[in-house]
C-alpha positions as CSV (number, residue, x, y, z in Angstrom):
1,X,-6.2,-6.6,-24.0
2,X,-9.9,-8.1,-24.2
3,X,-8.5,-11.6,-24.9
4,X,-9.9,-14.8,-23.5
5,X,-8.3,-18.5,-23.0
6,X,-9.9,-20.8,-21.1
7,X,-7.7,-22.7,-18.2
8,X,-8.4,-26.2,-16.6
9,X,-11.4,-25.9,-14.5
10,X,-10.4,-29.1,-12.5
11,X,-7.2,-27.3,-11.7
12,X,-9.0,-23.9,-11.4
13,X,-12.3,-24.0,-9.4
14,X,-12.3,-20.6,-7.6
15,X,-13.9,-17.5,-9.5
16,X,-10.9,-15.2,-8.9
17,X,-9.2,-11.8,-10.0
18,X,-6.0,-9.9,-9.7
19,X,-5.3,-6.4,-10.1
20,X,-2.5,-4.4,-10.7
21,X,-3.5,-0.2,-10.5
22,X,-2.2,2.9,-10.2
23,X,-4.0,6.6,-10.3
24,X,-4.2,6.0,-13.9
25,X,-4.5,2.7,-15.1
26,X,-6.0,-0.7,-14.0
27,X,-5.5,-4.1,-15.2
28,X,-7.9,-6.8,-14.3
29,X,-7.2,-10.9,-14.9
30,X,-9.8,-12.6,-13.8
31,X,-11.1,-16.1,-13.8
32,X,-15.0,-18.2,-13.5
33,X,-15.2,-21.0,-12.0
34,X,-16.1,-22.7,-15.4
35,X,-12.1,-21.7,-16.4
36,X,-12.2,-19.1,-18.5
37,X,-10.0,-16.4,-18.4
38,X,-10.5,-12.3,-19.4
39,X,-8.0,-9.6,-19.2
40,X,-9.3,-6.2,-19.3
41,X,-7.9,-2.5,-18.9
42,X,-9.6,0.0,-17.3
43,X,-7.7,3.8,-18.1
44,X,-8.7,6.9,-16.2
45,X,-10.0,9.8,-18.2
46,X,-11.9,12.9,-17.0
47,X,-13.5,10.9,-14.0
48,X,-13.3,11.3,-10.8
49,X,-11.4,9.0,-8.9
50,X,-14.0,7.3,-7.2
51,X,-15.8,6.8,-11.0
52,X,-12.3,5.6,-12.0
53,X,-12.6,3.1,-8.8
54,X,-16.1,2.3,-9.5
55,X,-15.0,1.1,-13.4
56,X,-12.3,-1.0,-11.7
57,X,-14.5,-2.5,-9.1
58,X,-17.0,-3.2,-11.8
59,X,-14.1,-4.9,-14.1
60,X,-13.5,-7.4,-11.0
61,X,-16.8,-8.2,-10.7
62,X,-17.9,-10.6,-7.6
63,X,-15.7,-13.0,-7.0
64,X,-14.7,-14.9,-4.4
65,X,-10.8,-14.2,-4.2
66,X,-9.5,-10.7,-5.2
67,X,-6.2,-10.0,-4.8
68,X,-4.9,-6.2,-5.6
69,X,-1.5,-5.1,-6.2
70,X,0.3,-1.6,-7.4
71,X,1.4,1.8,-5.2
72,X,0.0,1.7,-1.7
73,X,-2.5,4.8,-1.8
74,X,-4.6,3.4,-5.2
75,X,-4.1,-0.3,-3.5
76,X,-6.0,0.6,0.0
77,X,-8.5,3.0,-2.2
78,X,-9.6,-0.2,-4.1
79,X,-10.0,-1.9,-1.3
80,X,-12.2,0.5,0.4
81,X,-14.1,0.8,-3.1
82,X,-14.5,-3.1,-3.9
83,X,-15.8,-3.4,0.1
84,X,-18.2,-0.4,0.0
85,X,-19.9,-2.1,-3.5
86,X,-20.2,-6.0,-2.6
87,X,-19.7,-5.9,1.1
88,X,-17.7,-8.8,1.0
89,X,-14.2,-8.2,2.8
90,X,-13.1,-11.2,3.1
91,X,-12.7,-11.8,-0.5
92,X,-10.0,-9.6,-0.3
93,X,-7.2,-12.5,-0.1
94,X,-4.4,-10.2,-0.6
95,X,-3.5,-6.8,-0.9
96,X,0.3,-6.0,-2.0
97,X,2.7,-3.5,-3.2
98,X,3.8,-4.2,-6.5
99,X,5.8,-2.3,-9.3
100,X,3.7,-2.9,-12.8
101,X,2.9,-5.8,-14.0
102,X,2.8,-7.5,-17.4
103,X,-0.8,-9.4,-18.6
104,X,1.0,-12.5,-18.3
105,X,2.4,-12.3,-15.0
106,X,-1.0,-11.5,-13.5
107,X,-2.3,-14.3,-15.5
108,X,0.3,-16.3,-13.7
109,X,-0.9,-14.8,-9.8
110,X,-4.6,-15.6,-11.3
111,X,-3.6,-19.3,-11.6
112,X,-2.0,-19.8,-8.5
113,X,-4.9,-17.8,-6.6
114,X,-7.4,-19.6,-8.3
115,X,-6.0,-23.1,-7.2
């Protein structure tokens, strides 16, 4: 799920990421400012939760919109994570229940967050 496509940069301008996560699993779309696109999954193994966050955090990277979806215990955890790291809460645009998520459809948030 390491694919890249590259979107309109006039229509796209923000660097921006959604993720959807649970205890076990995270996907991460995220877009530069330059329009390209990555999607990238980040599974829990033998780590520790907050190594599991860490990974997660680290797939985001800094950007300036994050928006964070899935069950309501992982989706305030991330939060706490992503804020502890880059000390940057107000990147946090939007933080959501959500059932999962296809690629696509987080693609799709990523566009209209990134706009």
């Amino acid at each position: 799920m390491g694919a890249t496509q590259t979107l309109d940069p006039t229509t796209s301008s923000v660097s921006s990421a959604v993720v959807w996560l649970n205890g076990r699993q995270a996907v991460v779309a995220g877009i530069a400012s330059d329009g390209q696109v990555t999607r990238a999954v980040v599974k829990r193994g033998a780590e520790s939760e907050l190594e599991y966050l860490a990974a997660v955090v680290r797939s985001i990277g800094d950007r300036e919109r994050v928006m964070i979806l899935g069950p309501n215990r992982a989706r305030l955890e991330l939060e706490r994570e992503y804020v502890a790291i880059y000390r940057r809460p107000e990147r946090l645009v939007d933080v959501e229940p959500a059932g999962r998520l296809a690629a696509d459809a987080l693609v799709e948030r990523l566009r209209r967050l990134a706009s």
